[in-house]
C-alpha positions in Angstrom: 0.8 5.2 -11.7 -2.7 5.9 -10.1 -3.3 7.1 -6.4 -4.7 4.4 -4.0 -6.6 5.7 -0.8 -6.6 3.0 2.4 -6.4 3.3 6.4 -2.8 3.0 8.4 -3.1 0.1 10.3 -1.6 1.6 13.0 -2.7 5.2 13.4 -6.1 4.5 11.5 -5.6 7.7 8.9 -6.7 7.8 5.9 -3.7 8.1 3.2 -2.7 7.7 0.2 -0.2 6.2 -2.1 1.0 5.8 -5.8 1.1 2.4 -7.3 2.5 1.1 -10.3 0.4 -0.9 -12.2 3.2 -1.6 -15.1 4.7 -4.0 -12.1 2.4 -7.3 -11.8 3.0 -8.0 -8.3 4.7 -6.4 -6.0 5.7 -6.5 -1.9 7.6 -3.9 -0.2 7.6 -1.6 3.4 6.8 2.1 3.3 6.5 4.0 6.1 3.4 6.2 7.1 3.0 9.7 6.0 1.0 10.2 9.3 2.7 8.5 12.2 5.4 7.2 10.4 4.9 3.2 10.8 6.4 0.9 8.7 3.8 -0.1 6.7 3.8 -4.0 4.3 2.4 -3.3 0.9 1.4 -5.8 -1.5 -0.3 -4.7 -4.3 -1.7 -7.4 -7.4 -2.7 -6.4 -10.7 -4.0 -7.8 -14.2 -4.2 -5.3 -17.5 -3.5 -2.6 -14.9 -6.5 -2.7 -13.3 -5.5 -3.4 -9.4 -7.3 -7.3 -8.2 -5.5 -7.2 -4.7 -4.3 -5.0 -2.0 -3.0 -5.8 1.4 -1.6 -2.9 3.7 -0.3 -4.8 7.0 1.4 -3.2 9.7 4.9 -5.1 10.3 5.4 -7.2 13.9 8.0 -5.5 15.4 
């Protein structure tokens, strides 16, 4: 697990969140720690080193 900093893309913030680089690929919804949006998440990796990440807001 290794912290991964990006911008909301609704509120713009700056935050944070643990990934898990034992998972290959992953897509999920977590909510903002800010302003509380749900936020999509996909995260890529290859020998645990992170290739791809994607933090979308969701069309609501």
């Amino acid at each position: 697990m290794f912290e991964h900093f990006f911008q909301c893309p609704y509120c713009w913030e700056e935050i944070s969140m643990l990934l898990d680089a034992s998972v290959s690929s992953q897509r999920y919804i977590e909510d903002c720690e800010v302003c509380c949006n749900p936020i999509e998440i996909f995260t890529n990796f290859e020998d645990r080193e992170l290739v791809a990440f994607e933090a979308s807001s969701i069309e609501q």
